[in-house]
N, C-alpha and C positions, 0 to 999 in steps of 0.2 A: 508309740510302736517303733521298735527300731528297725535299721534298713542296713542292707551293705553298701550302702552308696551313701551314708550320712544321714544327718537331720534328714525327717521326710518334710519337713515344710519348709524346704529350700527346692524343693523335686517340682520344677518346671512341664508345665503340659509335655515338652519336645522331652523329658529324659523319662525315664525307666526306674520303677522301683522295687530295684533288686529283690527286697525281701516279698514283696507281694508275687512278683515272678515266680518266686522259687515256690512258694506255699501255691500257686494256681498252676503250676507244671509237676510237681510232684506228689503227683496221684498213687495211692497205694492200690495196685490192679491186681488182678490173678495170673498166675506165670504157670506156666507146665502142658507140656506137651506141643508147645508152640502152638494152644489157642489163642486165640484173638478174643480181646477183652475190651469192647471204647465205651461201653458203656457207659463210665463216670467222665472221659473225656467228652463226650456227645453234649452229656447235660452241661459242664462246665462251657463248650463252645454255645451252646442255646441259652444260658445266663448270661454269656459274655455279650451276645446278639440282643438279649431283650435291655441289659443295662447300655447297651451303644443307643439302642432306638429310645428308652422308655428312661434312661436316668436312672431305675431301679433293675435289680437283676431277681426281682419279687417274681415266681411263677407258680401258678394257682395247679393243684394236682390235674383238674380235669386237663387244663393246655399240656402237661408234662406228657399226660398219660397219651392224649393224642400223638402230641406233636415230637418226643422222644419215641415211641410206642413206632413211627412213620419211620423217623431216620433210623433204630435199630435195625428195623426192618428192612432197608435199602443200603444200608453203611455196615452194619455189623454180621458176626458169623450165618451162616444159614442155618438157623433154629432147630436141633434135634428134635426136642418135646418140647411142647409147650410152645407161647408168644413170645415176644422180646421180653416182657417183663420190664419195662421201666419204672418200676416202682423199687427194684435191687438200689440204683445208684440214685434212687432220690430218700432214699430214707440211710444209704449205707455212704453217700458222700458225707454224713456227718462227722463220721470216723477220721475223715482227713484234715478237722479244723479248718475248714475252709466254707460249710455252707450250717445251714439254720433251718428249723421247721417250727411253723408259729404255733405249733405242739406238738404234743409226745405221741409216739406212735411207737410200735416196733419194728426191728429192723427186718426188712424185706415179706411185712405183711399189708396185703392191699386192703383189704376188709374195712380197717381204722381209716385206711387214708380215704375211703370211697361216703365214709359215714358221714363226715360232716366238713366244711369248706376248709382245707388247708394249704401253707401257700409256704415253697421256699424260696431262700436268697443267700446272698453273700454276705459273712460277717458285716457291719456296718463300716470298719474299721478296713477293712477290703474294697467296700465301695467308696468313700471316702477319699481313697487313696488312688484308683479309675477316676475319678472324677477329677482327683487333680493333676493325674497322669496319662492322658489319653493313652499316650503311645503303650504304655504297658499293660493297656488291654487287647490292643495292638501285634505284640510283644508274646503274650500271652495265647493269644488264639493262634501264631504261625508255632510258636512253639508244639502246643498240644497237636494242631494239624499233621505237621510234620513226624511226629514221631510215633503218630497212628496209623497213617494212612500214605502211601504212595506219590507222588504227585501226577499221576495223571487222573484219581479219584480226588484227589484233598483238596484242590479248587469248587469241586462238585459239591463237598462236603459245605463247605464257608458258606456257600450260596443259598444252600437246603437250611439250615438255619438260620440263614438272614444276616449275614456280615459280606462287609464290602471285598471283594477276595484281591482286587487290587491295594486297597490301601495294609491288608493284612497282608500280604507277600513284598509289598515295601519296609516292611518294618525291618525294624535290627531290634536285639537280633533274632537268629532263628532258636534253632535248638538251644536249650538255657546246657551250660555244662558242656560243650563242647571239647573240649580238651580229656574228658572220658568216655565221649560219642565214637562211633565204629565208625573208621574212615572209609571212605567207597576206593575203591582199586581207580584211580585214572585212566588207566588203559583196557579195561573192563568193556564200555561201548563199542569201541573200538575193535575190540579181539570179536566180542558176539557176532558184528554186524559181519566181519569181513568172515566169519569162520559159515554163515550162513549165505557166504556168496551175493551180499550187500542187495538181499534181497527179501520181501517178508515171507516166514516160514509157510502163515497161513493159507496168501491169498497170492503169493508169487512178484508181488508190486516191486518193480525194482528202479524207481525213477531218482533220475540225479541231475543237478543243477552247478553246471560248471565241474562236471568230472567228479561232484561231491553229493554223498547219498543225499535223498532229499525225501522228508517227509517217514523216515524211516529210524528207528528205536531201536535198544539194547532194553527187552523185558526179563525182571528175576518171574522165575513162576513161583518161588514162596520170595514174596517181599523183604525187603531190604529190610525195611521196620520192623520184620518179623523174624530176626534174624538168619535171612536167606543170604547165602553168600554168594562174594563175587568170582563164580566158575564156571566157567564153560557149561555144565549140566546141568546147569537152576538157569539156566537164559537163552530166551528166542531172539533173532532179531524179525521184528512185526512194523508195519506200518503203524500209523499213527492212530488213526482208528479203531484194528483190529489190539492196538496193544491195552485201548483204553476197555474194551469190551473185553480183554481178560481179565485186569483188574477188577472192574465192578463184575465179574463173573456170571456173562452172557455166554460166552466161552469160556473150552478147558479142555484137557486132555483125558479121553478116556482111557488111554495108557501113555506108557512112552513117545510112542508113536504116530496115535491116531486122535485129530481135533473132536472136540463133543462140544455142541450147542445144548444149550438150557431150552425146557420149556416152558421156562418163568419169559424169556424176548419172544417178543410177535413184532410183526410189521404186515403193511398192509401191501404198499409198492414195491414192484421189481426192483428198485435199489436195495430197501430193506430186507427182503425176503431173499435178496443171493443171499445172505449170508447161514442160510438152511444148506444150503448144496455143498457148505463144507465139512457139516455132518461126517463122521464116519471117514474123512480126508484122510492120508496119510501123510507124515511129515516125511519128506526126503531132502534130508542134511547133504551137504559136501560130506563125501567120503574120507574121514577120520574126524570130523566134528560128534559129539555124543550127543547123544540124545539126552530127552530132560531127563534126571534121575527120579526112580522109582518114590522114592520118599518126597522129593519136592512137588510129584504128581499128585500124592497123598495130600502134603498140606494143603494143595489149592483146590484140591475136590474138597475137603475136609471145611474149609477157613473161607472161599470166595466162592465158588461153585455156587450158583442159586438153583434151587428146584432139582431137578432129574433131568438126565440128557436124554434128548427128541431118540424116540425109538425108528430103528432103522428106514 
């Protein structure tokens, strides 16, 4: 197999083999309209998780079906019609040269795959090369993380599937290809947080520690990974809490203006349960800061939003 980094049998536990990177990050997804697609990323990190624990990245359709079927469910778009369907990127990852089925089935029909025991994996040649490359399964999983997911979800994510989220945010590197990756604006946090009166939109939390906000974010309301950009009108600044609860799409906005809670969150105690009373909230911006734009309110109703917001 060749590699961009040389002979692969000089490739040291501690280094990285380029070519296997490139083929486990370069996922052919569905693009349009700015939906959200991780489906074949999900399975690739839960391959990546069973071959870190089990030596093998071998997964038998019933574990797929459950245990992709769970994180679609909690990680990916909220489901128009139908289930997550984890059977699309277990029979249509084959397409990417990257994974195996220990038969023939066709593509995106459950029926064959429920008939009788089938199990996929990563080329041999793939695992092989994990094996004698920790790091760039390492490598591999901050990669796909990172360019799906947010990071105040994508820790969450590594965990739901079973990889260590420390030693996977230690790796180098992150994103493969960098030097054609979308740079974030630098002064982006910064403009949000002060244009929001260094305070959060939601919940009004405005604490600082030595004169410096404290505990408090610059959120895109469509994702950065989703190509949301860095403007005034795609970002709140939110405490740390209420920003992770827009991401996983506990929260949202039922316009420009006004917060909506899902009734997909429950809680039981008065800590958990203020978070009902912001229902229906209105946001009030420092005067000449914009509100969120109409269209970025779409993609997060559209893309993270779970369930329907609590009626009045």
């Amino acid at each position: 197999m060749d590699s961009d980094s040389g002979d692969t049998d000089s490739i040291g536990p501690d280094s990285i083999d380029a070519d296997v990177l490139r083929r486990l990050t370069s996922l052919r997804q569905f693009v349009g309209n700015g939906e959200r697609a991780p489906h074949k990323p999900l399975l690739v990190l839960l391959a990546l998780a069973q071959f870190s624990s089990r030596g093998s990245s071998s997964l038998e359709w019933s574990v797929v079906e459950d245990r992709l079927g769970m994180l679609l469910g909690e990680f990916g778009r909220p489901p128009r019609t139908g289930g997550p369907r984890p059977n699309f990127p277990f029979t249509r990852l084959r397409s990417d040269g990257i994974w195996e089925l220990s038969r023939e089935v066709p593509m995106d029909a459950i029926s064959p795959l429920r008939a009788a025991p089938i199990e996929g994996h990563f080329p041999a040649e793939i695992e092989e090369a994990l094996r004698r490359s920790p790091a760039t399964l390492l490598a591999a999983a901050k990669s796909v993380v990172e360019e799906q997911f947010p990071m105040t979800v994508a820790p969450d994510v590594l965990a739901a599937v079973g990889l260590d989220v420390d030693a996977v945010f230690a790796a180098s590197p992150g994103r493969l290809g960098t030097s054609a990756a979308r740079k974030r604006s630098a002064s982006w946090r910064q403009q949000v947080i002060a244009a929001w009166d260094a305070s959060c939109a939601f919940c009004g939390f405005d604490g600082s520690l030595g004169g410096f906000p404290v505990g408090l974010e610059a959120a895109h309301v469509r994702w950065f990974t989703m190509d949301g950009p860095d403007d005034l009108d795609n970002g709140l600044a939110l405490c740390s809490l209420h920003h992770k609860l827009l991401d996983r799409g506990a929260i949202g906005l039922g316009d420009q203006q006004t917060i909506a809670v899902s009734t997909s969150y429950s809680a039981s105690s008065d800590a958990g349960r203020w978070l009902y009373d912001l229902h229906g909230r209105k946001l009030h911006p420092r005067p000449g800061t914009p509100l969120p734009h109409p269209d970025h309110v779409h993609w997060h109703s559209r893309e993270v939003f779970k369930g329907r917001a609590l009626t009045a």
